[in-house]
Each structure stands twice: as C-alpha cells, then as structure tokens.
C-alpha distance (Angstrom), angle and dihedral (degrees) to the residues before:
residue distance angle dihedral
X1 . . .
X2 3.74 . .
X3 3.70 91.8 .
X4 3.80 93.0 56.2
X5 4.03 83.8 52.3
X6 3.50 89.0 46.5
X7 3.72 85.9 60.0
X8 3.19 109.4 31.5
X9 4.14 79.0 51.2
X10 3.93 91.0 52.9
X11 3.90 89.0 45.1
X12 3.89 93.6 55.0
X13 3.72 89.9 39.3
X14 3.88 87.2 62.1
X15 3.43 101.6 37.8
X16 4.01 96.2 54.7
X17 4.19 83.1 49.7
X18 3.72 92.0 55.7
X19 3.54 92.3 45.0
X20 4.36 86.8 49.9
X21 3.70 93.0 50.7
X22 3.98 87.4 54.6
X23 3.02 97.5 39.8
X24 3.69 85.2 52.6
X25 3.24 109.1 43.1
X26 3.88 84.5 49.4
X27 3.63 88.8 55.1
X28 4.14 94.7 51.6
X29 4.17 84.9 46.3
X30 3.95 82.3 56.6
X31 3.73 98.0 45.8
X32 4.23 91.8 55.0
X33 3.79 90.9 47.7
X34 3.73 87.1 49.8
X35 3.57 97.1 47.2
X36 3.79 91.0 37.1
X37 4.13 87.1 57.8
X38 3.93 91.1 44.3
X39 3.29 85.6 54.1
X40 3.64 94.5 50.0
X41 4.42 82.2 48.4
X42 3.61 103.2 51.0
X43 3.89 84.0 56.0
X44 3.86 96.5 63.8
X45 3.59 100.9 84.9
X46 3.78 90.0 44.8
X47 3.60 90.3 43.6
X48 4.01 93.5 45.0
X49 3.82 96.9 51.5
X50 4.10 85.9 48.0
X51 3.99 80.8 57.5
X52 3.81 98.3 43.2
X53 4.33 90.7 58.0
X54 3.67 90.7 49.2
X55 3.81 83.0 53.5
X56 3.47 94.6 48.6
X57 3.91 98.0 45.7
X58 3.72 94.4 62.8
X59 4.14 98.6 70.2
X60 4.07 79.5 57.9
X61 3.94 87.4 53.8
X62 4.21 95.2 40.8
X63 3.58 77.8 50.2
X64 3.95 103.6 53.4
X65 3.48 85.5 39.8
X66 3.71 100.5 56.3
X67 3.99 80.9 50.4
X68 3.58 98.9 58.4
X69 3.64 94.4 49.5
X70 3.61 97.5 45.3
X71 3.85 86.3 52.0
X72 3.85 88.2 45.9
X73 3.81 89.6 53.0
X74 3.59 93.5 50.7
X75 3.73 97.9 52.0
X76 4.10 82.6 42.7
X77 3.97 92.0 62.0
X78 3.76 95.1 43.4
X79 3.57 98.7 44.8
X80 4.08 91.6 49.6
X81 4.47 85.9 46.6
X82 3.71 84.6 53.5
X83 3.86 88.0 49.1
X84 3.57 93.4 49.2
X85 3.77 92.4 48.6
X86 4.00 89.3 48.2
X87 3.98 89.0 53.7
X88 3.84 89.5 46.5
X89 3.66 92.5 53.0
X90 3.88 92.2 47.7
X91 4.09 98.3 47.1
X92 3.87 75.1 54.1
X93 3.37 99.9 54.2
X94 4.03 88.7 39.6
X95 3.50 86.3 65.0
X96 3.71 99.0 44.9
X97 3.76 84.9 63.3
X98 4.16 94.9 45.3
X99 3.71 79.3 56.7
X100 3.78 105.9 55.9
X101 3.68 82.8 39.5
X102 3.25 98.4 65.9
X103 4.25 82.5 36.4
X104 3.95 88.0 65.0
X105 3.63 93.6 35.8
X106 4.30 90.7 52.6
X107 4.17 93.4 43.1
X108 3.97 87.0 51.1
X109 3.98 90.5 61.6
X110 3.76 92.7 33.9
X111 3.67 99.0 52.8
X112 3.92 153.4 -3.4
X113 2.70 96.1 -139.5
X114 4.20 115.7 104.5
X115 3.57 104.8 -158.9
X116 3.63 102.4 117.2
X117 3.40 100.7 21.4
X118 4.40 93.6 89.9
X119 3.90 81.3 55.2
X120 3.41 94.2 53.5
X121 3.76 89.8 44.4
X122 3.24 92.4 49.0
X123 3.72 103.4 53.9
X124 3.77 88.0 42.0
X125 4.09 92.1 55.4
X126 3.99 88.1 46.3
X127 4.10 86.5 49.7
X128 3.75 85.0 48.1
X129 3.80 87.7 51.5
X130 4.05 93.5 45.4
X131 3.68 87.0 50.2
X132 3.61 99.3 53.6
X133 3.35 92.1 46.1
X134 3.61 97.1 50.3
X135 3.65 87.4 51.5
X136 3.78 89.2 61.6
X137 3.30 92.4 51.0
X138 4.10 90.3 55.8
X139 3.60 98.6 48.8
X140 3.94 88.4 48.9
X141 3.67 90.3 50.9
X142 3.71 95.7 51.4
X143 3.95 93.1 44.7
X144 4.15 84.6 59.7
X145 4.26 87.6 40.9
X146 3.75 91.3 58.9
X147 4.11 95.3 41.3
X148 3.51 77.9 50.7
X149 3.43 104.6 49.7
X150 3.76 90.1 42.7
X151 3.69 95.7 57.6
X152 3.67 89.5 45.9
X153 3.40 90.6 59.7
X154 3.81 95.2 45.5
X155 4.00 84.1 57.2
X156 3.82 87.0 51.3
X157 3.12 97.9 57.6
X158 3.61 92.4 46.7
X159 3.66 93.5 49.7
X160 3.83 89.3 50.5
X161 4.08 86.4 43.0
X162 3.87 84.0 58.0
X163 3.57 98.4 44.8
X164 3.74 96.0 49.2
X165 3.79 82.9 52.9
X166 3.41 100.8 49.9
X167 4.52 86.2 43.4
X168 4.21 82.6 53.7
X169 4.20 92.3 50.6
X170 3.58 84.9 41.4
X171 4.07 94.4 57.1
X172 3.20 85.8 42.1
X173 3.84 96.6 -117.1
X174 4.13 142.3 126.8
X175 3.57 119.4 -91.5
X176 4.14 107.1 -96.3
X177 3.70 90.0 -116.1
X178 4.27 101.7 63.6
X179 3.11 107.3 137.9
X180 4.22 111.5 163.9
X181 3.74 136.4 117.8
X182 3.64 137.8 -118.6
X183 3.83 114.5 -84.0
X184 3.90 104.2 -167.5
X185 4.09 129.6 -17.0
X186 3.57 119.7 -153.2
X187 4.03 110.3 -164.6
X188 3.85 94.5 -174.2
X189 3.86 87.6 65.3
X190 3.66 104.1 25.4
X191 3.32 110.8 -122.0
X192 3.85 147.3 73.1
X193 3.36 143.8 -136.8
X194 4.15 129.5 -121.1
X195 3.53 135.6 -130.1
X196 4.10 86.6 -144.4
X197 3.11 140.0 64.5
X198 4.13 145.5 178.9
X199 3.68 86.4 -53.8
X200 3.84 87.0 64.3
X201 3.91 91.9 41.2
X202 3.82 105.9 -99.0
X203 3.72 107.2 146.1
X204 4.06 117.3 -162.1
X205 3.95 117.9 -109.1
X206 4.68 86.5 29.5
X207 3.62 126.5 126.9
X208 3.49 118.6 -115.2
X209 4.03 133.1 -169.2
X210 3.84 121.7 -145.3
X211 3.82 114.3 -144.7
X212 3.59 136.8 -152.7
X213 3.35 129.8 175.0
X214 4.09 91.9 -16.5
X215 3.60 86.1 -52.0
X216 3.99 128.8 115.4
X217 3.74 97.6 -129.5
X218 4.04 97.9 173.8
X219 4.06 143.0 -10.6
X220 3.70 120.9 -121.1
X221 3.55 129.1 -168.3
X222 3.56 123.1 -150.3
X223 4.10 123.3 -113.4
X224 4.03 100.0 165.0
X225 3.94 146.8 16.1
X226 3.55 139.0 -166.4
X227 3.72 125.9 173.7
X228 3.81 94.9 -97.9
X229 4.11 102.5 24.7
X230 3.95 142.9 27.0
X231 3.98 144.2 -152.6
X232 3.85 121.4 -135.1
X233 3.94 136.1 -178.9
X234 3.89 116.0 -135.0
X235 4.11 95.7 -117.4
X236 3.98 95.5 -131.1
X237 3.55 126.6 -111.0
X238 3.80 85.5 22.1
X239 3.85 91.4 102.9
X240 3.95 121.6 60.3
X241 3.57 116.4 -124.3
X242 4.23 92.7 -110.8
X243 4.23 93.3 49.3
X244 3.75 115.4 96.5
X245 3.58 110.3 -161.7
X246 4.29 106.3 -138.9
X247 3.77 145.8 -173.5
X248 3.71 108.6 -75.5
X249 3.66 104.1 24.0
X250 4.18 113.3 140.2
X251 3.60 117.6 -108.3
X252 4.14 114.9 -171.7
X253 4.25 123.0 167.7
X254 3.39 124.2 -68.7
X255 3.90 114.0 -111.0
C-alpha cells in the first residue's frame, strides 16, 4: 500500500511540475507581449507630436503653392498680351505689303516708266523682311506660352494635391490612396501595428478597413503615426467571432 502512495505521490508530484512549467512559460510569453505593447504605448505621445508637425507643415506648402501659381498666372497673362501685340503688329505689317503690292501693280498699268517702282520694291522686300521676322518672334513666344502654361498647370495640380491633403487631415481621415499591410496584431491588447505611416497617408484619430480577399474583414482606428509606421484600435464588434486578424493582411481608408 505504501508503494502505490509512493507512486501515486511521484505521479502527482510530476504532473503539478508540468503543469508549473506551462503555466510558466505561458506566463514569460505574456510578460514580452506586455512589455512589447507598453512599448508600443509609451511611444504615442512621441509618436503623436511627430504627427501634429507634419500637420502643421502643410499650410506652409498650400501656401508656397498658391504662390507659384499665382506667379505662373501672372507671367501667363503678360506673355499672351505680348503675343497679341506681336500678331497686331504683323497683320499690320501684312497689310503694308498688300498695299505696295497693289502700288507696284497700279504704276505698271499707269506708266513705263520705272522710276519708282525699285522704291516700291524696296519697301515691300524690307516689309517682307519685318514680317518674317515678326513671325519668328510669334512662334518663339508661343513655344515659351505653352512651357508656361504647362508648368502652371503642373503647380495646379500640386496646389490642388496639397489642398485636398490638407481637407483629408482636416476631416480627420486617410488619404484615398493607403495602400499598406498589417505589421504585427496583438489580441491581448487590441490593437496592431502598421507597416505605413504619414508618408503613405495614414492620419492619427482615421478609420481604416482591413481587407482580405476583397472582403472588409475588420475596422481599425488609428491611435499613433510615425513617418514610416502606425498604431490602430480594433473598432469592436467590427470583427466576427471566427476571423483572426494576421500579419500581412491589407488595410486601405475607410470611405
């Protein structure tokens, strides 16, 4: 009877120090996801001032680009005034020429004589001449018009580029064109972390959707941003009890 104790002692004895050395290894896997997440939450307010001067640079750039096109614009109206006045001059000068034309062609009915007609000739060779040249002068004028034009357009659209930006921050929501993936999801805590950041267009305190297979699987709402990474809350209720949110799912804006 004592030996059956004995074992049945020895069997307990190694059954409780299994169940410790689960227990604790489960407990040490608990304590680095814990300290990784502090980690991750001790960063915010580092992270959430980063996000508040990239906010507060882009009035400077809405503002520098409002500049350039307004200077653009300028240039834009005086070079196409200058083109009008070239043309003016030149359907001026056309006529001049039409005229002594019709000079040389009159004196060769009215006379034989050729006295004036070299003058004639002559000023209708140097209208030629004033023509041709103010011709030149057009076609170099629109060349630098259109370059003109183009690049004011350019800084339109980068003007309007900035604005819509700065209208997006404003809402409080991603740009339209995130595109990134999750980096890491910690269930314990509720969140995950991004492999984006503002330089992709995620803006702190937006909704977010994570995708898989064409499918919006969860929301997340954003906590933190860095240039390069992000934070995000799992919005309850937005996951169903059999989806497991993993490493490498696609996350894109919220509409």
């Amino acid at each position: 009877m004592a030996k059956v104790l004995g074992i049945l002692t020895a069997l307990i004895l190694a059954l409780s120090a299994s169940i410790a050395y689960k227990n604790k290894a489960k407990f040490e896997d608990e304590k680095v996801r814990a300290a990784t997440a502090k980690t991750e939450l001790d960063n915010y307010q580092k992270r959430q001032a980063a996000q508040a001067e990239g906010v507060d640079k882009v009035p400077e750039k809405r503002a520098a680009a409002d500049a350039e096109v307004a200077r653009l614009t300028a240039e834009q109206t005086a070079l196409q005034a200058k083109t009008a006045e070239l043309n003016a001059a030149k359907e001026a000068k056309a006529a001049t020429n039409a005229s002594n034309k019709n000079k040389i062609e009159e004196a060769k009915k009215q006379t034989s004589s050729v006295g004036d007609l070299p003058t004639l000739a002559a000023k209708m060779k140097s209208a030629s001449l004033e023509i041709e040249e103010l011709s030149q002068t057009i076609s170099s004028s629109e060349a630098t018009l259109a370059q003109l034009t183009a690049t004011s357009q350019a800084a339109s659209a980068k003007a309007n580029a900035a604005r819509s930006e700065l209208e997006m921050l404003t809402q409080g929501k991603s740009l339209p064109t995130l595109s990134t993936r999750v980096r890491a999801f910690y269930p314990t805590w509720g969140f995950v972390t991004l492999a984006a950041g503002n330089n992709a267009g995620v803006v702190g305190g937006s909704q977010l959707n994570v995708v898989r297979d064409g499918q919006v699987i969860a929301k997340l709402l954003v906590t933190s941003v860095e240039a390069t990474r992000a934070s995000a809350s799992i919005v309850p209720d937005s996951v169903s009890p059999d989806t497991v949110i993993r490493s490498g799912d696609r996350v894109t804006a919220s509409n």
